[in-house]
N, C-alpha and C positions, 0 to 999 in steps of 0.2 A: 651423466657425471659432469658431463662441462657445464650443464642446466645450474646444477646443485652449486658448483662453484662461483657460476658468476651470481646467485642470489649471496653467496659467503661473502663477496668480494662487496656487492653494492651494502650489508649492512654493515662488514668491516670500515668502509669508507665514512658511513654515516655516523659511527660509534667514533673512530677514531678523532674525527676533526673538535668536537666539543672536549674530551677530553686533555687533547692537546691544548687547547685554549682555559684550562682550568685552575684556580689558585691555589697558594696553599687552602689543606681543610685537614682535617684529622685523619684522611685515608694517604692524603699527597703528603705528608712529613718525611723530609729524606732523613736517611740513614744518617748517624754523627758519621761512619766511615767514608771515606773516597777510596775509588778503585780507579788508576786508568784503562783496565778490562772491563767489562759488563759480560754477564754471559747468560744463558737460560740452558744447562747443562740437558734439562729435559725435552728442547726443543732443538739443541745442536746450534744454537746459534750464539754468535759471539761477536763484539765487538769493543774497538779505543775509543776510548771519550778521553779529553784534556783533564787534567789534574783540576780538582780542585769541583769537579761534577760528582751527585750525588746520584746513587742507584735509587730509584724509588719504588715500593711497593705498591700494587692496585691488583684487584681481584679483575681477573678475566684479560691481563695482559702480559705477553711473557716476558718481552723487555720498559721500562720505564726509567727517564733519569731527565735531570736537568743540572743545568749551571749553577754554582754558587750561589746562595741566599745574600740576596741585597744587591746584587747584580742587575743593575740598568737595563742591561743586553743579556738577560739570561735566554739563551734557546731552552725551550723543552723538546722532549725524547718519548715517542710512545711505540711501540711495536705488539701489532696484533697479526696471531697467525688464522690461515685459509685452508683450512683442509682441505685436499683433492687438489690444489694448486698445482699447474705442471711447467716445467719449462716449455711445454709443445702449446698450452695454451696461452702464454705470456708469446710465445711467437705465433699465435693466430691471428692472420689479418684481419685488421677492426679493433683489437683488443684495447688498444690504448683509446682508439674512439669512445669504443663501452664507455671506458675509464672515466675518461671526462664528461660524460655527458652524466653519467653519476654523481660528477663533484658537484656538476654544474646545476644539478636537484635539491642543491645545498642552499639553508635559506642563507639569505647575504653575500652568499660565495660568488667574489670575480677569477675568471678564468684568464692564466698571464700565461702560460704554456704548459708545453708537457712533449717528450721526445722517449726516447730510447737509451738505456744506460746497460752496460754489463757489471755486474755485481755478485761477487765470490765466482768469478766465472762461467756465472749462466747468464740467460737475459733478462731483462729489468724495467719498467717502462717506471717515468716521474714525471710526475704533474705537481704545477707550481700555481698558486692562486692567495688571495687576500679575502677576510672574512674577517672585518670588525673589527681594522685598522692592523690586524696580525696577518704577517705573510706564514706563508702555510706550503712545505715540501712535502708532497708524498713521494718514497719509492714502492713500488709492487715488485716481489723477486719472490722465486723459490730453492725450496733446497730436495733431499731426496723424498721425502714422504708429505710436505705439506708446504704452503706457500706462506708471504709475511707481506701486510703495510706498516712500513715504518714511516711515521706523523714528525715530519719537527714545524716548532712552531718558533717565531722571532718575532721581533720588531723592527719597525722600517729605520730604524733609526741602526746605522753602523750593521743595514742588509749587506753587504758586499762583504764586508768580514765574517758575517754568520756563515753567506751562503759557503765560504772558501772553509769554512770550521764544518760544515755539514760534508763537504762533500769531501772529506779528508777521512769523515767516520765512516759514509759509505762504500768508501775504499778501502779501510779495513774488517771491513764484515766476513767471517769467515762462517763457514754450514756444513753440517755434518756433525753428528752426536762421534764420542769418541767410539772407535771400535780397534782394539789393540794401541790404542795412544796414536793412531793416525787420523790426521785431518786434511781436508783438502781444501786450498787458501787459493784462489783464483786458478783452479784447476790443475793446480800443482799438488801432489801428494806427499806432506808430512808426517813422516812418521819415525819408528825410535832408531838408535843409535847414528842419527844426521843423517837417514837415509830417506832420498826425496827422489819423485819423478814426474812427471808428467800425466794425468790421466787419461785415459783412452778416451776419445768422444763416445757418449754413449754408457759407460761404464758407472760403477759408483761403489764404495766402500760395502765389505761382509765381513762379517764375524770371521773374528779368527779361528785359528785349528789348531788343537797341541801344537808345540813346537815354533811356530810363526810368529811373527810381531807383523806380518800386514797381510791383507786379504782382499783383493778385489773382484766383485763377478760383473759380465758381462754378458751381452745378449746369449741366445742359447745355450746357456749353462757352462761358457764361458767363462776362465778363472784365471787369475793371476796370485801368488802367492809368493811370501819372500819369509826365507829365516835366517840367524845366525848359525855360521860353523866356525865351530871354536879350533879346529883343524884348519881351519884354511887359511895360512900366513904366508905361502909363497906359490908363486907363479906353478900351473900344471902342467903337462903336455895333452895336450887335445888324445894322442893315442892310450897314454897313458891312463887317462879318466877315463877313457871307455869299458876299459881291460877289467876295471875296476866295480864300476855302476854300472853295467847292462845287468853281470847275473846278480846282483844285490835285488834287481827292479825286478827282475824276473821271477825273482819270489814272491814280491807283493801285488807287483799288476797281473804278471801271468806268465808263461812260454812266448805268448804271444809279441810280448814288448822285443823291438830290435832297432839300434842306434841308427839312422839313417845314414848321418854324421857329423864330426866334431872338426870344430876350425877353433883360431885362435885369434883374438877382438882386443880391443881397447877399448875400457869404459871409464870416461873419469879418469884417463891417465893412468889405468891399474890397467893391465895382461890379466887377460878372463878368456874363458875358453864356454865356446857355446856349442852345445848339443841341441839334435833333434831326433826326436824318436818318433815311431808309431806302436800300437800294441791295440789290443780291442778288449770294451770290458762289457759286461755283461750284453754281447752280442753285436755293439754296436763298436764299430773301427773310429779311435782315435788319435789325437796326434799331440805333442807336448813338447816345448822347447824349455832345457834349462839353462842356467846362466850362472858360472859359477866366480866370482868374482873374489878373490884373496885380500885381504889385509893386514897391518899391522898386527892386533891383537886377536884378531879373528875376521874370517871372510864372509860371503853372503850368498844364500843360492836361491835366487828367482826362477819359479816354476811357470808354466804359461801352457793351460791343458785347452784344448778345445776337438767338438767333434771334428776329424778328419775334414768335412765337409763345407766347414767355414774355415779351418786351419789358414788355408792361401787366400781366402777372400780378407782377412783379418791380420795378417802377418805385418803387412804397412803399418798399420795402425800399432802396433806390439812392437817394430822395431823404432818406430818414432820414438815411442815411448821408452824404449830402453837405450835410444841414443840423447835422451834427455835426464836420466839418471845423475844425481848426483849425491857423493858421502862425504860429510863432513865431520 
């Protein structure tokens, strides 16, 4: 697999850099519209460009845009994606080596540097080079199913303004196709009614499930889930909610489900009350904390299921996360 990817990466690198370097022609005519978004809704990638930049169309790339027509100092924009791209091979030593020595296979290409960036929250390597009086950015990043070279290309002339405009849309690159309107923006999780958190390292966005607006799994079959209750407008008692939800849960997980126990938390400045269960389902003993948090209009109940078995190995990481919560 990593074979496959690094031959994707060396002929992304080679495809990218002429392209960038290319004039108008009848394929590059930018749109009459301006966007300050770009996005490629089918590849989960998103990003700000300044006002007055045009998206452009080209077969075989998922983002393309450049500066205003007649623009002196126009930067271009090209982003091609890497299938099989991973964040574990973008952190395998040597990687940014490969990298450059691929650029440096490039006819005309001088090689000015290249380092380590983080980008949407994962890691990132960029390589910086001139080819034929144009300075030439590359970033390499990935997202959950497939990786990106994003090409910008300037002129030497007002370089130090471009680079501070390039590396301003790098910063707002966001990955992750939508799933229940959540996205996750430098590893912060977006999602609906201003309810944001933190992601678990290791984790990444799932499908949702009736009733839910967020959904995340993690290793072992590992889950996080959050919905609204349109009931929950004021503060519970920890005894109380038990009294309540054991036999309700009892029905649907089993006999088996039994509250271990409920305490009472501050999240976000709300009184929320947290529960921990165990119960066992099809043979196998697991364990599951909920979190039920009240609001104005309605409140919020985050689930957090995992087997028994990772439950305390994984709980650090679930409470970081849930003391990173915030509603807005």
């Amino acid at each position: 697999m990593l074979h496959r990817t690094s031959k994707f990466l060396v002929v992304t690198l080679w495809l990218a850099v002429p392209f960038a370097l290319a004039q108008e022609n009848k394929e590059n005519k930018p749109r009459k519209t301006a966007s300050r978004w770009i996005a490629s809704e089918k590849h989960g990638l998103k990003m700000r460009v300044p006002e007055g930049w045009q998206k452009i169309q080209n077969p075989g790339v998922v983002l393309a845009a450049k500066g205003a027509a007649g623009d002196a100092g126009t930067v271009g924009l090209n982003v091609r994606s890497v299938p099989g791209l991973t964040h574990s091979e973008i952190n395998r030593k040597g990687f940014a080596e490969q990298m450059r020595g691929v650029a440096l296979k490039l006819e005309g290409y001088a090689f000015v540097g290249d380092g380590k960036v983080e980008i949407a929250g994962g890691p990132g390597v960029w390589l910086h080079g001139t080819r034929s009086g144009i300075y030439l950015m590359q970033y390499i990043f990935a997202g959950e199913a497939q990786g990106f070279v994003a090409t910008f290309n300037y002129p030497a002339e007002g370089a130090e303004k471009h680079a501070k405009l390039i590396a301003a849309i790098v910063d707002s690159i966001e990955i992750g196709a939508d799933k229940g309107g959540a996205r996750v923006v430098k590893g912060r999780v977006q999602a609906a009614h201003g309810f944001s958190l933190q992601m678990p390292k290791g984790w990444k966005l799932d499908t949702v499930s009736a009733g839910a607006f967020l959904a995340m799994a993690g290793p072992n079959k590992m889950s996080i889930n959050a919905r609204v209750e349109a009931s929950l407008t004021s503060p519970l008692d920890p005894k109380a909610i038990v009294t309540e939800i054991e036999p309700a849960l009892k029905k649907v997980l089993g006999e088996s489900y039994q509250i271990r126990y409920s305490r009472s938390v501050r999240i976000h400045k709300r009184a929320a009350v947290w529960v921990e269960a165990r119960y066992v389902q099809k043979g196998r003993k697991m364990r599951n904390l909920q979190l039920f948090v009240p609001g104005k209009k309605h409140g919020f109940i985050l689930t957090f299921i995992a087997p028994a078995s990772d439950f305390s190995k994984n709980i650090g990481k679930i409470k970081k996360a849930i003391r990173s919560i915030r509603i807005d």
